[in-house]
N, C-alpha and C positions, 0 to 999 in steps of 0.2 A: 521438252517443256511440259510440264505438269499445268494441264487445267482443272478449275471446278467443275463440279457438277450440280449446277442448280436447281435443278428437279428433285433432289431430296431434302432441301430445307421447307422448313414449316416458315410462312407466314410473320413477321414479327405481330405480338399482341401487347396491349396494352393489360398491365394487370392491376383491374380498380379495386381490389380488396384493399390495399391501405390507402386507398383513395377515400374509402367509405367507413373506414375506423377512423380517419380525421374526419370527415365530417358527422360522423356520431357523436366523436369526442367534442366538439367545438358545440350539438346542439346541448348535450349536458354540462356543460359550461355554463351557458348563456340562462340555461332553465335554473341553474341554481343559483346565481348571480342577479338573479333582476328579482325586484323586489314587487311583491305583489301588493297591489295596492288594498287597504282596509280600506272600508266605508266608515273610519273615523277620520282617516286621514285625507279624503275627498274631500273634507270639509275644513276650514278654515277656521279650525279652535285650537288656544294654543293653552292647555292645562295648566295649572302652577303646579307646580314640584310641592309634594310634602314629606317630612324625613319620619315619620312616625306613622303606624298601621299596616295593616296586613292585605295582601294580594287576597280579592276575593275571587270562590272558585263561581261563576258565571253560569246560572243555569239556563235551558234554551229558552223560560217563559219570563225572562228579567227584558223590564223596559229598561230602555235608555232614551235619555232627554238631557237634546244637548241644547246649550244656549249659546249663542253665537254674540260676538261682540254687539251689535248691531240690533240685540234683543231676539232675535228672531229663534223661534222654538223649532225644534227640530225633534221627532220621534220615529225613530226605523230610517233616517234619510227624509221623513215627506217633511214639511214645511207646515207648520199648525198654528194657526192666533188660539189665545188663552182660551175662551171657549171651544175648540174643537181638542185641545189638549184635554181639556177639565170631561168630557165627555167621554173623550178614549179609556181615562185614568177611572172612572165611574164603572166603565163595561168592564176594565180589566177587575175590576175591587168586585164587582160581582162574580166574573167568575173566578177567583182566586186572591181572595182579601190578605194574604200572604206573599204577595207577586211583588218578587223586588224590586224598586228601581235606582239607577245609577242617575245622576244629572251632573252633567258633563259641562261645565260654565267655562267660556275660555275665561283668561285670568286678568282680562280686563274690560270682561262687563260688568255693569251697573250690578252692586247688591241686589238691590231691588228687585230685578228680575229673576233671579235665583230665588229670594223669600216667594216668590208672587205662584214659581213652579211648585218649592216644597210645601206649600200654603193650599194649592192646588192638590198635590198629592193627599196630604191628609184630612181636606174638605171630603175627598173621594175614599176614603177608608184603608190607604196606602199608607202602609207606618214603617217598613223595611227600606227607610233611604238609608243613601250612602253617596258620598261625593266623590265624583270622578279627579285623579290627582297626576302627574307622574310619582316615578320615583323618584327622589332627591339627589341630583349629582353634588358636588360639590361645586360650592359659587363662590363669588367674589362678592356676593350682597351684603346688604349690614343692614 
């Protein structure tokens, strides 16, 4: 009768090398897949689509001022009534009378309050507007 001999086997082990290339693979997944939120899209403006004009290239000292349905003015994220806006737009016109801004209106607020920002803007010596848009898919609208 042929027995074993136990004394010369090794140990069984566990080997986590493709234990730890799936779970690499699975966290570069998940990192390209999840969508990073803008601080346009925290906000609750919904742009209209326009089918004409050109992508502007975005420089770091361009305001943006968006208007929310609800009227309420927003510049960098902070929340401003028309005076503390018309004050911001005054310091930015002095130090750079050239300083573009974007105003971001969702697409179903008041006229009004968009004339009342670009009316602010160029009270304050701001004359590089330009209107925040998408770009136009195609609709069903008429």
């Amino acid at each position: 009768m042929n027995l074993r001999d136990d004394e010369g086997l090794d140990e069984p082990a566990l080997n986590l090398t493709p234990l730890i290339d799936v779970v690499f693979q699975l966290l570069v997944f998940f990192m390209v897949a999840t969508t990073f939120q803008d601080p346009e899209r925290a906000l609750d403006v919904e742009l209209p689509p326009a089918e004409s004009g050109a992508r502007a290239e975005r420089e770091p000292e361009e305001l943006v001022i968006q208007v929310l349905r609800d009227g309420t003015l927003r510049l960098g994220g902070e929340a401003l009534d028309r005076a503390a806006l018309a004050e911001r737009l005054r310091s930015a016109a002095e130090h750079d009378p050239a300083t573009p801004v974007t105003i971001r209106g969702d697409r179903l607020v008041h006229h009004e309050d968009v004339v009342a920002v670009m009316d602010a803007c160029g009270l304050a010596g701001l004359h590089a507007l330009s209107l925040g848009t998408l770009d136009a898919a195609p609709s069903t609208r008429r």
